[in-house]
C-alpha positions in Angstrom: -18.1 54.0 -90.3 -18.9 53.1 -86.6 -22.6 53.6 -87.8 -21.9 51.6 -90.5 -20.7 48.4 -88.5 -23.3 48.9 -86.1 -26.3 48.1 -88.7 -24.4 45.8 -90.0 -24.2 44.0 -86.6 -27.9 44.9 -85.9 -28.9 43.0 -89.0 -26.9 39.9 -88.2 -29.2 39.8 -85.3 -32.0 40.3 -86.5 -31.3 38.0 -89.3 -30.3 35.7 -86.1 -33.7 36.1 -84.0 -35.6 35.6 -87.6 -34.0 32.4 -88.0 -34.4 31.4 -84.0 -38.4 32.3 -84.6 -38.7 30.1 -88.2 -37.2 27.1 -86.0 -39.4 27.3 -82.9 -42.5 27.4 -84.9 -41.3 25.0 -87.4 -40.3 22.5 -84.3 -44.1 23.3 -82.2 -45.6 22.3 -85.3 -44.3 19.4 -85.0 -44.8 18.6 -81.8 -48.0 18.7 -81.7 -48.6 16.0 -83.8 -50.1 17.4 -86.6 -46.9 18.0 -88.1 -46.7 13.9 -89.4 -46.6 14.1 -93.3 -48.6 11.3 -93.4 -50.0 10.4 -90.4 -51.5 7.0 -91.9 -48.5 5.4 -91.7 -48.7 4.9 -87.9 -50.8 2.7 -86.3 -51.9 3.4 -82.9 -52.8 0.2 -80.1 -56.6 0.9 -81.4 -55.8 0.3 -84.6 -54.0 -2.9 -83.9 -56.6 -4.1 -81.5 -59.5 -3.6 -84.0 -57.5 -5.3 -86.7 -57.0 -8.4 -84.4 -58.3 -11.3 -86.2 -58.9 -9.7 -89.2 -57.5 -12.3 -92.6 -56.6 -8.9 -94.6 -54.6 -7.6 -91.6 -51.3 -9.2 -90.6 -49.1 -8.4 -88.0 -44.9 -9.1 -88.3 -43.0 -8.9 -85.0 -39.8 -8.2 -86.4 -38.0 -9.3 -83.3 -35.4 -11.5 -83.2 -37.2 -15.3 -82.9 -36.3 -16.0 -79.4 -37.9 -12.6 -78.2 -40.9 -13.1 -80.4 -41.4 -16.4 -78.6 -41.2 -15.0 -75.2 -44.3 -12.9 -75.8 -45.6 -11.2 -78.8 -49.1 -9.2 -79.6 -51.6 -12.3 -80.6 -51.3 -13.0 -84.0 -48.3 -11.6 -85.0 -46.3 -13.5 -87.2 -42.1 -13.6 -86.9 -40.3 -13.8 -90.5 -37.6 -16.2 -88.8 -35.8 -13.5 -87.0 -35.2 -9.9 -86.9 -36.7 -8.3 -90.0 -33.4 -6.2 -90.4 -31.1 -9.7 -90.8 -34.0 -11.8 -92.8 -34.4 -9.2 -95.0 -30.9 -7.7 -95.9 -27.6 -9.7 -97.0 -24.5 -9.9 -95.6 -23.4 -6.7 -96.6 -26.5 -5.1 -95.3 -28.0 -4.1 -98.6 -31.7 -5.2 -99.4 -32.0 -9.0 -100.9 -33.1 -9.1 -104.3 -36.9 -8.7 -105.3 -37.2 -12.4 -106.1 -36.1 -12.9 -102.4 -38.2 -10.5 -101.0 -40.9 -12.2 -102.3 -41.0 -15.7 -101.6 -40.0 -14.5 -97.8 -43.1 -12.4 -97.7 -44.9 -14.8 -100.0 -44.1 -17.9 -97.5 -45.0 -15.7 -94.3 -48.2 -15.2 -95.5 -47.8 -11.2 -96.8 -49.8 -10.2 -100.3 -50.4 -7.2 -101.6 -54.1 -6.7 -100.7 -53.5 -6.9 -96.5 -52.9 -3.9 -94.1 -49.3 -5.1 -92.9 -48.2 -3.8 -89.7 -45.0 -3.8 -88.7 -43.4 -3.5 -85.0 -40.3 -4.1 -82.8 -39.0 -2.6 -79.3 -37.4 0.2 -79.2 -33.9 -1.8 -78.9 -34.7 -3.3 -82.6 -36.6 0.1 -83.8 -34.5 0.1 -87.1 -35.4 -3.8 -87.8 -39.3 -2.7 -87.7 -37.9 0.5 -90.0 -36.1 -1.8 -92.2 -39.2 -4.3 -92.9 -41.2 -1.1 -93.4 -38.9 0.5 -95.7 -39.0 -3.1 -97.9 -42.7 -3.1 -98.2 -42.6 0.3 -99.4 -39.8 -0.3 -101.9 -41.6 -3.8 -103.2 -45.1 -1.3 -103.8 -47.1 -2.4 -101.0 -49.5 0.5 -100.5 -51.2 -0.6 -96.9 -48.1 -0.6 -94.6 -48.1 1.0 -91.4 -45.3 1.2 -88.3 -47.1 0.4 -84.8 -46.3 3.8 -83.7 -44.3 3.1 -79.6 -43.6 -0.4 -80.6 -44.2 -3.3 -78.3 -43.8 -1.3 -75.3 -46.8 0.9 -76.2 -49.1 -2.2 -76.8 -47.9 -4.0 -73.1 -48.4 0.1 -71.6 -52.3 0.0 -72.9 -53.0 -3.1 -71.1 -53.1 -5.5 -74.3 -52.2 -9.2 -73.9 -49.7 -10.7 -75.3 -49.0 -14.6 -76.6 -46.3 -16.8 -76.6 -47.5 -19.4 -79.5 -45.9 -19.2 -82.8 -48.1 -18.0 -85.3 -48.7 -19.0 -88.9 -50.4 -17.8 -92.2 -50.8 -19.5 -95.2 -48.5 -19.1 -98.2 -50.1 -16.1 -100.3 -48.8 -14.7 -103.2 -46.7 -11.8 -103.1 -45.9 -9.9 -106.0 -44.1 -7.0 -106.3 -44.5 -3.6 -107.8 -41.3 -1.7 -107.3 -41.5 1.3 -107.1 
């Protein structure tokens, strides 16, 4: 009986150090970076940079307007205030498609542009939520500015304080 308890104790641990093991590798893996499960989505400052200027790239800041007009990354455009107000109701669900559409529509945002879309790390889930509704309408060239603003000002990169515009495109959406 004693003997019996005892392997049954021994294999609780070992069950225990089996499951500890699966975690650390699973969390090194990771870490390291090459763990993303698709590491397209983020943009890196070089990306940005290179895309600078670029008609089929567009930028949003998805800061609140005033902060976007105290200095933003050249070229980004605002949506008329933080992406996660402009683009949910009052209830905090997603606006309808229709609505969606003309905002991205009037900001300048079509389907055939790389979008990339950034905040601070105060207004991380704003930048999240203007990702998420890309995604959702079927935009297939979306990526997160992976740091946020912080990231860009830490590499150097200059920053603006004029309002930026695009012209009207077309957006039409493909949800998904």
């Amino acid at each position: 009986m004693i003997a019996a308890r005892m392997t049954i104790r021994g294999m609780r641990h070992v069950k225990a150090l089996f499951f500890m093991i699966a975690i650390l590798l699973y969390v090194t893996t990771f870490a390291s970076g090459a763990g993303y499960a698709n590491p397209d989505l983020l943009a890196d400052v070089k990306m940005v940079a290179d895309g600078l200027g670029n008609p089929d790239w567009v930028l949003i800041d998805c800061r609140g307007k005033q902060t976007y007009a105290t200095a933003h990354i050249p070229g980004a455009i605002n949506l008329g205030g933080a992406c996660g107000k402009v683009l949910r109701d009052a209830t905090l669900r997603v606006k309808k498609t229709e609505d969606l559409e003309k905002i991205f529509s009037n900001a300048g945002v079509s389907m055939d542009k790389h979008v990339v879309v950034y905040a601070d790390a105060k207004l991380i889930t704003s930048a999240s939520v203007a990702f998420w509704c890309l995604e959702h309408l079927g935009h297939t060239k979306i990526h997160f500015l992976n740091g946020g603003i912080e990231t860009w000002e830490e590499a150097g990169k200059p920053l603006d304080k004029g309002e930026s515009k695009l012209q009207p495109a077309l957006f039409q959406a493909k949800v998904i």
